[in-house]
MARBA-3410 file (N, C-alpha, C, O; in Angstrom, 1 decimal):
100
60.4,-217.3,-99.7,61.6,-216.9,-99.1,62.4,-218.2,-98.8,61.9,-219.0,-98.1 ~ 63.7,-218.4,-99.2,65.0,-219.1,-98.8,65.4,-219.6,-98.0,65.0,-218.7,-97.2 ~ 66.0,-220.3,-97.2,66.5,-220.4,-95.8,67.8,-219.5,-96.3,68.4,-219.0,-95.2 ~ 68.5,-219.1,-97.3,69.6,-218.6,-97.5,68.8,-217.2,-97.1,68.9,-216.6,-96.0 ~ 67.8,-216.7,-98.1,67.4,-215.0,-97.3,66.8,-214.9,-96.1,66.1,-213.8,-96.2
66.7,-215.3,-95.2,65.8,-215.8,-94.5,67.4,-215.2,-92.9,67.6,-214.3,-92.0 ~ 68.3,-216.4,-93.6,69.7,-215.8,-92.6,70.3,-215.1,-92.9,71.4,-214.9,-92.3 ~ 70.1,-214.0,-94.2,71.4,-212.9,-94.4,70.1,-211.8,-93.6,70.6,-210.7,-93.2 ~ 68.8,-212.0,-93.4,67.9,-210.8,-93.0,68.4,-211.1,-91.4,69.2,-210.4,-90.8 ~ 68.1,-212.1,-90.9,68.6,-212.3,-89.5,70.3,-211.7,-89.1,70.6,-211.1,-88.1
71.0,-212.1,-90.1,72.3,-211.8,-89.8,72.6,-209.6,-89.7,73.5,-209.0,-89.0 ~ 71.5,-209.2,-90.8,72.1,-207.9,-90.9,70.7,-207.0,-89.7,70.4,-205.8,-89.7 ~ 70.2,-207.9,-88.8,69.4,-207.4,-87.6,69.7,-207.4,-86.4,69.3,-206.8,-85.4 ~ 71.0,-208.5,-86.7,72.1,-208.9,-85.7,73.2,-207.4,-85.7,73.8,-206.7,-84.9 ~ 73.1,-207.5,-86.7,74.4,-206.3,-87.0,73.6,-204.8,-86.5,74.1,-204.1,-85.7
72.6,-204.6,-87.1,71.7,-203.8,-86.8,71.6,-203.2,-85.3,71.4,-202.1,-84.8 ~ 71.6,-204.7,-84.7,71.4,-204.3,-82.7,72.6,-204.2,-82.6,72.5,-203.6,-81.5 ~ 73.7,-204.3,-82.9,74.9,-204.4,-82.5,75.8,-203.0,-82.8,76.9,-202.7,-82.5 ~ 75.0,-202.5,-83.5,75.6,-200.9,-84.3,74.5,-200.1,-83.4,75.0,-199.1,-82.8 ~ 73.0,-200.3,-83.2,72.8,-199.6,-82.1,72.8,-199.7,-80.9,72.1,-198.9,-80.2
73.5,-200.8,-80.4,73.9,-200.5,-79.1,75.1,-200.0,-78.6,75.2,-199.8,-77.5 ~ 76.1,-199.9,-79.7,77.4,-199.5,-79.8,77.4,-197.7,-79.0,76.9,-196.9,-79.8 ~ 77.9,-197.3,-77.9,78.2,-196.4,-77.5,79.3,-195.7,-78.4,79.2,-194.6,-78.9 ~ 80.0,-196.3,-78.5,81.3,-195.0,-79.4,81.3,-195.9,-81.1,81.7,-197.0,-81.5 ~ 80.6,-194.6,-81.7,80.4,-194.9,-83.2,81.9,-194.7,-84.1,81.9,-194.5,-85.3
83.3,-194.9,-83.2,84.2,-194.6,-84.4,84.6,-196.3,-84.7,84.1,-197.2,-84.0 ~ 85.4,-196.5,-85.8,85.9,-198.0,-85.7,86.6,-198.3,-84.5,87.2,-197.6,-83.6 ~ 86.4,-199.2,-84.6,87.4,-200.2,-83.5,88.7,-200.1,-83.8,89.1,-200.4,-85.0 ~ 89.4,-199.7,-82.7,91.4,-199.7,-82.5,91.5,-198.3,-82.9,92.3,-197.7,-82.3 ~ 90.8,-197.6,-83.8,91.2,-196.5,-84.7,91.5,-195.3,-83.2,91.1,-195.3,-82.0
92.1,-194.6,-83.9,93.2,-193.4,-82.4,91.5,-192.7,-82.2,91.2,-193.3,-81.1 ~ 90.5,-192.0,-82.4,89.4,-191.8,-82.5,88.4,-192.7,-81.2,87.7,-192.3,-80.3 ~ 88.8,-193.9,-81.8,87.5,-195.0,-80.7,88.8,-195.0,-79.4,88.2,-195.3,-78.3 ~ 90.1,-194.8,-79.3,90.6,-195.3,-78.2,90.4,-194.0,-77.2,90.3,-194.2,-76.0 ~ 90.4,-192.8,-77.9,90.4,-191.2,-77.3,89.2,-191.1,-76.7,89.1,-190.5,-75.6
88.0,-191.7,-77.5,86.4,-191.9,-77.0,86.5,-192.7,-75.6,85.6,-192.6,-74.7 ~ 87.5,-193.6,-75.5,87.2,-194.6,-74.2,87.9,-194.1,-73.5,87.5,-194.1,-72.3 ~ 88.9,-193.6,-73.6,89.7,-193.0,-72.5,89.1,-191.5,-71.9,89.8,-191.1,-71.0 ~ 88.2,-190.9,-72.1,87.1,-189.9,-72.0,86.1,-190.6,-71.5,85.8,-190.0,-70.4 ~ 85.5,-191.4,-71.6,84.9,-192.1,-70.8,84.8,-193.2,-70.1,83.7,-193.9,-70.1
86.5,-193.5,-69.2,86.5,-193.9,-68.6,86.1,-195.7,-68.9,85.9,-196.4,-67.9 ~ 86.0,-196.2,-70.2,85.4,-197.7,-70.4,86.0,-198.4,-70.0,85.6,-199.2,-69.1 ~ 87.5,-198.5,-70.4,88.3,-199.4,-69.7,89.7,-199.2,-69.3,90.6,-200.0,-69.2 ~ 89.6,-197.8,-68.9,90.8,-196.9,-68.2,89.9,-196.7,-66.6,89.4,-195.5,-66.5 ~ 89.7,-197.4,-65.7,89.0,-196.9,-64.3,89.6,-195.5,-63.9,90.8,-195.2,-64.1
88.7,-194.5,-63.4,89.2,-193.6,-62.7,90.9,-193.8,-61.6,91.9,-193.2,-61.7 ~ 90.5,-194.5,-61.0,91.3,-194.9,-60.1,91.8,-196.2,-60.4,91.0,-197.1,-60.8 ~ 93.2,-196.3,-60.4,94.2,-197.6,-60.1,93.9,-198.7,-59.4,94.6,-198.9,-58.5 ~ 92.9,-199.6,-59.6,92.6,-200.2,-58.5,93.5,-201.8,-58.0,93.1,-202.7,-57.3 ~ 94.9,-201.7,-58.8,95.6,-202.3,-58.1,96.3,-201.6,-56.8,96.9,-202.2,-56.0
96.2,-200.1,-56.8,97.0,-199.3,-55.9,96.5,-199.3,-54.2,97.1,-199.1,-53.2 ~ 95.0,-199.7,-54.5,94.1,-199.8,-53.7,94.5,-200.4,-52.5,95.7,-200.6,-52.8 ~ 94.3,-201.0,-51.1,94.5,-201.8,-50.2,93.9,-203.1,-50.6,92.8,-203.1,-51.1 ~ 94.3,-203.8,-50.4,93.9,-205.3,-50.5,92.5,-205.5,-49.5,92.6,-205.2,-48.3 ~ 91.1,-206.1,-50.0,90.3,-205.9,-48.5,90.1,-206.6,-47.8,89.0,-206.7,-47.2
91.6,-208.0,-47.8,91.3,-209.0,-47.0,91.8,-208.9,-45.6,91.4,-209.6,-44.6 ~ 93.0,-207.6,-45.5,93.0,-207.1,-44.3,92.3,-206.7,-43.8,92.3,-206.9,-42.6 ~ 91.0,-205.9,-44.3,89.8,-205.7,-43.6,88.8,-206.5,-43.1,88.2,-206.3,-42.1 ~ 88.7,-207.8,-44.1,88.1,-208.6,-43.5,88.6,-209.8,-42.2,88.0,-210.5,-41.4 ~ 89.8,-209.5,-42.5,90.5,-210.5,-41.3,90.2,-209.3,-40.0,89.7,-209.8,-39.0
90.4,-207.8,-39.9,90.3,-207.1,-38.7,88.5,-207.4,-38.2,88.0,-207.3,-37.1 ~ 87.9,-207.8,-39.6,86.2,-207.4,-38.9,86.2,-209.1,-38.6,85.2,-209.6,-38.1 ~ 87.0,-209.7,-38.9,86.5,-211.3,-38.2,87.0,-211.2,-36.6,86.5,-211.7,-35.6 ~ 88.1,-210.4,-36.8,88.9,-210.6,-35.6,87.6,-210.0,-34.2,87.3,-210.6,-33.1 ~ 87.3,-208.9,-34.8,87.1,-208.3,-34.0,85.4,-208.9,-33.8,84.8,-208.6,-32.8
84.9,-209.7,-34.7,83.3,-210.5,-34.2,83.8,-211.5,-33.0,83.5,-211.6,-31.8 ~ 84.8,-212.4,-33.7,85.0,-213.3,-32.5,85.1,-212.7,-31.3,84.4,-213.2,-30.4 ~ 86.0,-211.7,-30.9,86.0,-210.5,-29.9,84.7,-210.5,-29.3,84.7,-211.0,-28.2 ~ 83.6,-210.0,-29.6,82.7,-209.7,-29.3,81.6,-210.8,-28.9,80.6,-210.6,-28.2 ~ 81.8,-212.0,-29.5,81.3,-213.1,-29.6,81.7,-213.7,-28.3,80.9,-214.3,-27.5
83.2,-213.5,-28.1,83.8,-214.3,-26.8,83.0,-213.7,-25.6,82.1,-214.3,-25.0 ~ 83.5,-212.3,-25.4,82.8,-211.2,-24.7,81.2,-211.4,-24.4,80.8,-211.1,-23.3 ~ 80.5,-211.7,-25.1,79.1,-212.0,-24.9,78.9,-213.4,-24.1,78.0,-213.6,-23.3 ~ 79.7,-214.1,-24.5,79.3,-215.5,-24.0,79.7,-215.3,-22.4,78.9,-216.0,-21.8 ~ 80.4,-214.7,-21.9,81.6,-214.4,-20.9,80.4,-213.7,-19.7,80.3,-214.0,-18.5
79.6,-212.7,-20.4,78.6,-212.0,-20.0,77.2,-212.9,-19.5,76.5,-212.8,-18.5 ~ 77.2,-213.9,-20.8,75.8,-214.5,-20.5,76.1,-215.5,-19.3,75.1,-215.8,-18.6 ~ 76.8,-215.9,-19.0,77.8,-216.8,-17.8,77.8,-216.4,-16.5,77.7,-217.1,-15.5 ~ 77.8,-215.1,-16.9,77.8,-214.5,-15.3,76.5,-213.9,-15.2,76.4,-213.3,-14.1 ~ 75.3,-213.9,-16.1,74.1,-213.3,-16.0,73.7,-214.6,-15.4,73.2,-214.6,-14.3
73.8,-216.2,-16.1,72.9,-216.8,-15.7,73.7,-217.8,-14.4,73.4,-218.9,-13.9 ~ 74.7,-216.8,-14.1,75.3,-217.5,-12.5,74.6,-216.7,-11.3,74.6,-216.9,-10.1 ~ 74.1,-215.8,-11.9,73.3,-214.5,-11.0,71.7,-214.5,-10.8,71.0,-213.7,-10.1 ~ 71.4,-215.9,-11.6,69.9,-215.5,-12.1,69.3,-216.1,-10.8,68.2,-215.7,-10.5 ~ 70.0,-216.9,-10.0,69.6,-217.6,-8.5,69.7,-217.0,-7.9,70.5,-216.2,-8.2
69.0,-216.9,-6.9,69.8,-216.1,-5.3,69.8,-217.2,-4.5,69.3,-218.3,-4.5 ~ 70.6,-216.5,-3.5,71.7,-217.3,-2.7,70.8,-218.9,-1.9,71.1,-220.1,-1.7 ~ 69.6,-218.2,-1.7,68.6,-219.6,-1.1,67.9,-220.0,-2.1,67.2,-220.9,-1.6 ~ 67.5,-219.9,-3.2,67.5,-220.8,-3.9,68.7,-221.8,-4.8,68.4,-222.9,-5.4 ~ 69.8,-221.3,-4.8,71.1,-222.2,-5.1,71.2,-223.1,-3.8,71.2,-224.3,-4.0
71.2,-222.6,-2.3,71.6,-223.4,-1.7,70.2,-224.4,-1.1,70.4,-225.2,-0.2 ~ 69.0,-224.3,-1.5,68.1,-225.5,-1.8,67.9,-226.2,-2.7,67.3,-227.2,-2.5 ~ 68.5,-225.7,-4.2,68.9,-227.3,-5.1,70.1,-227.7,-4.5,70.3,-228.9,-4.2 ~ 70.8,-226.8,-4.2,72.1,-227.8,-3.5,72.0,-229.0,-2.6,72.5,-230.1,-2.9 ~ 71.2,-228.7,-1.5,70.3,-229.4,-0.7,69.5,-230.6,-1.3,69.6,-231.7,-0.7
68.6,-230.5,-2.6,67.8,-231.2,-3.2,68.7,-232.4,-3.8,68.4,-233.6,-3.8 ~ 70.0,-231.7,-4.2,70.7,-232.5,-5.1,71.2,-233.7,-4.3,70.8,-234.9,-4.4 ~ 72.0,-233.4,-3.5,72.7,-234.2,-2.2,71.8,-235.1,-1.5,72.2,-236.1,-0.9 ~ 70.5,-234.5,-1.5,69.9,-235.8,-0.6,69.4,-236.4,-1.8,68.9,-237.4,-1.1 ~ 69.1,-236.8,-3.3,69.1,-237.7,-4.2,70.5,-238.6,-4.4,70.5,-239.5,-5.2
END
């Protein structure tokens, strides 16, 4: 065997996978293969998706709204751990502090 038969067997096994993996068996461009794609949808999407919303307004509302919550928590843990003393033990570090 040839290196010349060797790549026309390679080349027509190429063609081979390429003819069965082919979903729409009409020629290519032919009014036939374009009616096949437009039937299913290959490269006609259901939907317009330039018509769509853009979803960087969404993601700017869901940033907005973490920081929101982020602020809010911190605001909370502030006042949890200004609460976590009671009144005589704040005012005996106070005491502790002052006489160092």
């Amino acid at each position: 065997m040839t290196s010349e038969d060797s790549r026309q067997k390679s080349r027509r096994r190429l063609e081979r996978r390429a003819n069965e993996r082919r979903r729409i068996t009409h020629k290519f461009g032919s009014p036939a293969w374009i009616n096949a794609v437009k039937q299913n949808y290959l490269l006609w999407p259901k939907q317009d998706r330039r018509v769509k919303d853009n979803r960087s307004q969404e993601r700017r509302r869901n940033y907005r709204r973490i920081k929101h919550l982020a602020h809010t928590a911190s605001i909370v843990k502030r006042e949890q751990l200004h609460n976590l003393l009671t009144e005589e033990e704040k005012i005996m570090l106070n005491e502790l502090m002052q006489s160092e």
